[in-house]
C-alpha positions in Angstrom: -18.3 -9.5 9.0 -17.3 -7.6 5.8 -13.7 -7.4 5.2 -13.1 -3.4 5.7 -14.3 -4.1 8.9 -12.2 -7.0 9.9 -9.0 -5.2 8.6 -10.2 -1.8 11.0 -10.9 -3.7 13.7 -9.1 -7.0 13.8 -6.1 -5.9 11.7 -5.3 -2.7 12.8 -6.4 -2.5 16.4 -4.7 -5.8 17.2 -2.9 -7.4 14.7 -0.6 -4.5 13.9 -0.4 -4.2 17.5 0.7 -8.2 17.8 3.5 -7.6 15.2 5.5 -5.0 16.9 5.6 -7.0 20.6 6.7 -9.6 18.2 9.0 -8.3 16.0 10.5 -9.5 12.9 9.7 -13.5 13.1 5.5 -12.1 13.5 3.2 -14.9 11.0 -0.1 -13.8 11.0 -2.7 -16.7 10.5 -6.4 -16.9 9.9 -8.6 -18.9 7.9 -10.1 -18.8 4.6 -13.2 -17.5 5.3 -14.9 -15.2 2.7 -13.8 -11.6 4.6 -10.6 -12.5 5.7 -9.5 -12.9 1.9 -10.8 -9.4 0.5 -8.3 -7.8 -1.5 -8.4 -4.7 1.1 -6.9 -7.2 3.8 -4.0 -8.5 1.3 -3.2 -4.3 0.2 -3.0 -4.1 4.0 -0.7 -6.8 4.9 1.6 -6.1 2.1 1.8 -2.4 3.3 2.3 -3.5 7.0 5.0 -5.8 5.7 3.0 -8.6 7.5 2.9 -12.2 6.3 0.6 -14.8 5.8 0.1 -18.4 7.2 -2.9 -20.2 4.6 -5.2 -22.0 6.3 -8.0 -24.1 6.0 -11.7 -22.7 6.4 -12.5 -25.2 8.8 -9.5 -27.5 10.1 -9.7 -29.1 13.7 -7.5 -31.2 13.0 -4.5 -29.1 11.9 -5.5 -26.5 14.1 -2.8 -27.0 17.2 -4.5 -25.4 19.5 -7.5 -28.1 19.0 -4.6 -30.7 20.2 -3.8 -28.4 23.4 -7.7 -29.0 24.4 -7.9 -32.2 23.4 -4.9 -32.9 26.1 -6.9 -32.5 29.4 -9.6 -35.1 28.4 -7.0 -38.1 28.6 
């Protein structure tokens, strides 16, 4: 996925959407993958006041929701 896509579709379909049922205490977190660090996404956030959690590319083990589904299998 390029990254004008992700902002059109992830970003400001949902994201932007997110932010104002959350309000002001909104962190917006993805990873580090390639389109999700385009310099379109970070002109975006900034203008949408938004910030951002880094994050690892690929990190299951800092992920909490990986613990949450690890849980049942105990």
């Amino acid at each position: 996925m390029a990254g004008h896509i992700y902002r059109d579709v992830v970003l400001e379909q949902h994201v932007r959407l997110f932010r104002g049922a959350m309000g002001a205490e909104f962190l917006f977190m993805d990873d580090n993958a390639r389109p999700h660090r385009a310099n379109i996404l970070y002109e975006c956030l900034q203008s949408e006041d938004i910030t951002r959690v880094d994050w690892l590319a690929y990190s299951p083990y800092v992920n909490p929701i990986e613990h949450v589904w690890d849980m049942p299998g105990r």
